[in-house]
Kinemage of the C-alpha trace (Angstrom):
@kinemage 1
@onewidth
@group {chain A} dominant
@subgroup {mainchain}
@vectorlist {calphas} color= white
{ca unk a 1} P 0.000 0.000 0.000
{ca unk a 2} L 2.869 2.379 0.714
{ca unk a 3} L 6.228 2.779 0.571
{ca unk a 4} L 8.634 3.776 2.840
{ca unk a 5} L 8.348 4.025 6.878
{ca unk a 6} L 4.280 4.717 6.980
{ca unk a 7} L 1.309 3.025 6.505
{ca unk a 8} L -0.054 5.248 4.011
{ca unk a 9} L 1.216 7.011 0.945
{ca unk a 10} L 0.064 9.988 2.693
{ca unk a 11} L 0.069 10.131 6.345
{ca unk a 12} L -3.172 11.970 6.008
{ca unk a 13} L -4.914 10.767 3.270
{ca unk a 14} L -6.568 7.413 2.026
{ca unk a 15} L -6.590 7.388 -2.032
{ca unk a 16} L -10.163 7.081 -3.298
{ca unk a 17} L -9.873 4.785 -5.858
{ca unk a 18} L -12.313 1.793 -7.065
{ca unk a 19} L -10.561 -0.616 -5.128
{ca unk a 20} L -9.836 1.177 -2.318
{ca unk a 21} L -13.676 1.949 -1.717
{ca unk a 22} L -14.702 -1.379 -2.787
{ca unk a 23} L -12.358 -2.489 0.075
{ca unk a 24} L -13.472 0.168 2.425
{ca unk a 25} L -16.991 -0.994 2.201
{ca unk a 26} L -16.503 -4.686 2.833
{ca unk a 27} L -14.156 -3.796 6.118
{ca unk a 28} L -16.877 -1.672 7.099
{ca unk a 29} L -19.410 -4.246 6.817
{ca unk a 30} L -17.494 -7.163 8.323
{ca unk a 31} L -16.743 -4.884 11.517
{ca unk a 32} L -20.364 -3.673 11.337
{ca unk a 33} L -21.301 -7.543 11.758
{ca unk a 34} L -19.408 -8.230 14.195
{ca unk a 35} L -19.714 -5.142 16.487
{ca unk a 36} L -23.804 -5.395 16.392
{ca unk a 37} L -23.204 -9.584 16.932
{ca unk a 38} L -20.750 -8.449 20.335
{ca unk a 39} L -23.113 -6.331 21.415
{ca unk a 40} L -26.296 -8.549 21.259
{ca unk a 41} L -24.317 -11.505 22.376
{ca unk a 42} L -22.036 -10.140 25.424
{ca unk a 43} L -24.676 -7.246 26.393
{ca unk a 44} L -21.803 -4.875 26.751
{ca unk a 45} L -22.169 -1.435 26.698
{ca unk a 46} L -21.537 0.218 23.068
{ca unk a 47} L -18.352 2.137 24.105
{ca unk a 48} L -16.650 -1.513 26.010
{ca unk a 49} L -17.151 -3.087 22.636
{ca unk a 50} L -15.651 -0.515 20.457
{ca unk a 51} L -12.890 0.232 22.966
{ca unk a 52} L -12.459 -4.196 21.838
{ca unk a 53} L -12.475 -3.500 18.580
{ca unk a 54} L -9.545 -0.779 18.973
{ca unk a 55} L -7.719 -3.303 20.704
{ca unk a 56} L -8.376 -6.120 17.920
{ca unk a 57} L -6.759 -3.177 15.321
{ca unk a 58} L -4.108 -2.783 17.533
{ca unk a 59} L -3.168 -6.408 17.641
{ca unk a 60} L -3.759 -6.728 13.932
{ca unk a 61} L -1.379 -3.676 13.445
{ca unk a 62} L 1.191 -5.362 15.763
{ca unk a 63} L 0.885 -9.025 14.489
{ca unk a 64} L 1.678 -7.181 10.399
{ca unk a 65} L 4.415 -4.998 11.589
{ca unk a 66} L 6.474 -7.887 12.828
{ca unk a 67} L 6.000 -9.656 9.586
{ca unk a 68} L 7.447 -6.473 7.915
{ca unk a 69} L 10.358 -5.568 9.829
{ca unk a 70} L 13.051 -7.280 7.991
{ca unk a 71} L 13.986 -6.634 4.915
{ca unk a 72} L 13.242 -9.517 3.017
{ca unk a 73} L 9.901 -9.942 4.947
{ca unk a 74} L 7.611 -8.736 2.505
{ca unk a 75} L 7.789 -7.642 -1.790
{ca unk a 76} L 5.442 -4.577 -0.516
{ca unk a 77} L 8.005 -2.460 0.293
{ca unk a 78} L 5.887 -1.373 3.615
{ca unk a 79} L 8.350 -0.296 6.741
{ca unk a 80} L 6.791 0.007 10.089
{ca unk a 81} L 7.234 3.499 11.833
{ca unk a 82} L 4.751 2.810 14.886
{ca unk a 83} L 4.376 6.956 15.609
{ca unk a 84} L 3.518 7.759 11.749
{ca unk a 85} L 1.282 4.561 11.585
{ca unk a 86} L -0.535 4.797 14.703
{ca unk a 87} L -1.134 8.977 13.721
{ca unk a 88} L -2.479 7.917 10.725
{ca unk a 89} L -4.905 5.714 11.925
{ca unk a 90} L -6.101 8.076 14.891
{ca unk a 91} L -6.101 10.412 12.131
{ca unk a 92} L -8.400 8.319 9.753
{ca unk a 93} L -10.594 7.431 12.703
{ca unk a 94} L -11.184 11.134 14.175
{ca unk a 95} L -11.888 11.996 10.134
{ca unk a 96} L -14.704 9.248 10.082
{ca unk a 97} L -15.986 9.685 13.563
{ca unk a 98} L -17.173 12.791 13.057
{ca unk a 99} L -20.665 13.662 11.582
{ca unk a 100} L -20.491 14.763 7.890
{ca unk a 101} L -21.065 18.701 7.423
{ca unk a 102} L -24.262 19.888 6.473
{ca unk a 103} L -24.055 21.408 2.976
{ca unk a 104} L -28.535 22.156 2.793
{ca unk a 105} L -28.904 24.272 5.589
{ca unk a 106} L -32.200 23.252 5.396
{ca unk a 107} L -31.259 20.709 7.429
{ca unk a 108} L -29.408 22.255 9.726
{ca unk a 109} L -29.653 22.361 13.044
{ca unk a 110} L -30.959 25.530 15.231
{ca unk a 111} L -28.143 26.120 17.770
{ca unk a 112} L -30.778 29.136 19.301
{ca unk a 113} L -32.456 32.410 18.770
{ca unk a 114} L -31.220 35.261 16.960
């Protein structure tokens, strides 16, 4: 996916391409799944289970990184940098976390009176 010492190409930016949103919607889905099936089966509260799933991506992120860190581990020419890799994930998470703008301020909320 990258080259170099991050995860991305760009530390803050995902590329938008067919196959990138193709795969962006299946992860999305599978983790969708799975978070609703954790929550109806272990009763957990909503924040316990995603606070899980962080730690899942965290041991995912650890578990590839040691397969990369030598050399010859890997033809993808992907290099581990934990600081620039884990900023780039907070970074994509913060950008999806938050609620899309409103562009028809039709639909905008009333923050109060004028």
């Amino acid at each position: 996916m990258a080259t170099g010492g991050g995860l991305l190409t760009m530390p803050h930016e995902i590329t938008t391409d067919d196959d990138t949103e193709a795969a962006r919607a299946t992860l999305r889905q599978v983790v969708m799944t799975a978070f609703c099936d954790m929550l109806h089966e272990s009763r957990l509260a909503p924040m316990t289970v995603m606070a899980l799933a962080a730690e899942a991506l965290g041991s995912i992120y650890q578990e590839v990184a040691d397969a990369h860190r030598h050399e010859d581990a890997c033809p993808c020419g992907w290099r581990p940098s934990l600081e620039q890799d884990i900023e780039a994930l907070q970074v994509a998470m913060a950008r999806m976390a938050q609620p899309a703008p409103v562009t028809d301020l039709r639909l905008a909320r009333v923050a109060g009176r004028a």
